[in-house]
C-alpha positions in Angstrom: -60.3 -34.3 -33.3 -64.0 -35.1 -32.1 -66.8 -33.3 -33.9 -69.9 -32.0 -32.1 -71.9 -35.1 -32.8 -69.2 -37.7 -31.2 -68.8 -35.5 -28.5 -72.7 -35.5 -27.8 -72.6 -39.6 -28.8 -69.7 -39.3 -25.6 -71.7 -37.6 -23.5 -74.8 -39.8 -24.2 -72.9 -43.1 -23.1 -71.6 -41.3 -20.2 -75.0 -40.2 -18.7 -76.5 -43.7 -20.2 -73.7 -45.8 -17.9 -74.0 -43.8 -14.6 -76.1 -44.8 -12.2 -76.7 -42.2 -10.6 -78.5 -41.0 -13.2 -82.4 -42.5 -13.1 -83.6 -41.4 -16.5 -81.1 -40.3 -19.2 -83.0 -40.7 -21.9 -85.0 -37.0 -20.6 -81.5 -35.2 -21.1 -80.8 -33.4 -24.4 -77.2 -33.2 -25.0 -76.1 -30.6 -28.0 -72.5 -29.8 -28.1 -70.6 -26.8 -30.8 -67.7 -27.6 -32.7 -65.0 -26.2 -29.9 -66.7 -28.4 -27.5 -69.1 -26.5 -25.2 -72.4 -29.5 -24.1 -75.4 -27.7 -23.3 -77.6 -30.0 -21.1 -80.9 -29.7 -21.3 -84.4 -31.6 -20.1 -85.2 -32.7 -16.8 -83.5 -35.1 -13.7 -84.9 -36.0 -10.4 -82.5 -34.4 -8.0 -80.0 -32.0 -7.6 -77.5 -34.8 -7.2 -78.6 -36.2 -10.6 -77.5 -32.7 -12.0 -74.2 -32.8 -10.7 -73.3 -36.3 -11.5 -74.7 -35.4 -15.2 -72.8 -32.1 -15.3 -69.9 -34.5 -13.9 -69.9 -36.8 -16.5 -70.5 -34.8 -19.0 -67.0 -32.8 -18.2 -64.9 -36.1 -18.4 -65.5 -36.6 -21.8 -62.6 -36.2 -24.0 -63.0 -32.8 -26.5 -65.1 -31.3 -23.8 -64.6 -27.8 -22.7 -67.3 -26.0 -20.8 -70.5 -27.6 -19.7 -73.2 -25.8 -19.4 -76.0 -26.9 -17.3 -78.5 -23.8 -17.0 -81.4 -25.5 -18.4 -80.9 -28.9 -16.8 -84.2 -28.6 -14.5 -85.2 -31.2 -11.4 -88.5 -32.1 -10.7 -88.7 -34.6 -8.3 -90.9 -37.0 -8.8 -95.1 -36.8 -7.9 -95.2 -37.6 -4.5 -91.6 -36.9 -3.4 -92.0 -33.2 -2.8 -91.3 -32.0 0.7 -92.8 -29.2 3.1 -90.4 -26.4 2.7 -89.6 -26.1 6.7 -89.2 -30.0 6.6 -86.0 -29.3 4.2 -85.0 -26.1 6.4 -84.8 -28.0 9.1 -82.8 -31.0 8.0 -80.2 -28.5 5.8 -79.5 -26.9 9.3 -79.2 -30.3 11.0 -76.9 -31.5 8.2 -74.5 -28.0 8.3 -74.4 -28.3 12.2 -73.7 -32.1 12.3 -70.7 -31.6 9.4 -67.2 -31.8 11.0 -65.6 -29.5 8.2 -67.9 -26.1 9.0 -67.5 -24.9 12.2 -69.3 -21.7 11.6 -72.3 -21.2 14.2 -73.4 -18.2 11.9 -75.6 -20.1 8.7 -78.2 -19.2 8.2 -81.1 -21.2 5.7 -84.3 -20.3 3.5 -86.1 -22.5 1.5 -89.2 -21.3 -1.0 -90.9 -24.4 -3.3 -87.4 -26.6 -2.9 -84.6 -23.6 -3.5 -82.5 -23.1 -0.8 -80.8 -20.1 0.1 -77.7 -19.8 2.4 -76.5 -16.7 4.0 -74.5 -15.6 6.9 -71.0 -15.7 7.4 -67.9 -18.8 7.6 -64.2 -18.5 8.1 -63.2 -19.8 4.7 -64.7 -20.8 1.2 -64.4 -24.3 2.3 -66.6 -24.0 5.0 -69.4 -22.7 2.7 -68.6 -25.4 0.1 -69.3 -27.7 2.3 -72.9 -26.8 3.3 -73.3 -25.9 -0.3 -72.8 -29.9 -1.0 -74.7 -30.9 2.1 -77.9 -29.2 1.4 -77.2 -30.0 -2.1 -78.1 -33.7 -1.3 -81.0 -33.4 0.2 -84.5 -34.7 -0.7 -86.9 -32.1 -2.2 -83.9 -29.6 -2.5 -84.1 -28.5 -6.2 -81.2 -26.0 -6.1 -79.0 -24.2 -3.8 -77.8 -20.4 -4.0 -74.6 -19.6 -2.1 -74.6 -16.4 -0.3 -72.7 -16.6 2.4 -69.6 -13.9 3.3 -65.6 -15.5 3.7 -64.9 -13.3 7.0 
């Protein structure tokens, strides 16, 4: 049975062998005796979070992940204009082939996204949940939108 430090020693060589992940070594990985990881630190993207949280739930003796202080900060110089993002997300939700709800609507404030309106089925708002997700700039994503 793993013990909290080889599940954070796990975790570790997870994060340190994916390459999506730029800069591992700003995580901090802590992990309880019944096996809930707390990430914490910093990554550069939202998709960097993900794949961490990702990784982190593949590892044997692993059973929540919790990823609530895992911050991004994009790098100095990679910030974008807030309506640059805005305008992109609802490019990227009209151009995916999966939602075919007219009805989404987006805000962004300093990199957070929030989507609201209305889609025919949860996949439909999963699915501009993952593509504003990757976006550059985009530093998280709240999911508001309805299942009519």
């Amino acid at each position: 049975m793993y013990t909290d430090t080889r599940i954070e020693n796990a975790v570790r060589a997870a994060l340190e062998g994916d390459p999506r992940i730029r800069h591992p070594e700003l995580i901090a990985i802590s992990a309880d005796e019944i096996g809930t990881v707390v990430l914490d630190g910093t990554v550069e993207s939202l998709p960097e979070r993900r794949a961490a949280a990702h990784d982190a739930r593949q590892v044997e003796g692993v059973f929540e992940v919790m990823i609530d202080r895992l911050k991004v900060h994009p790098p100095i110089g990679h910030h974008r204009p807030d309506d640059e993002i805005r305008a992109q997300a609802q490019q990227q939700i009209i151009w995916d082939s999966r939602i075919r709800s007219n009805h989404i609507h987006v805000k962004v404030s300093r990199g957070r996204v929030v989507l609201t309106g209305y889609v025919r089925g949860r996949s439909e708002s999963a699915a501009a949940v993952e593509d504003v997700a990757s976006l550059a700039g985009v530093v998280g994503v709240s999911d508001q939108i309805k299942v009519r």
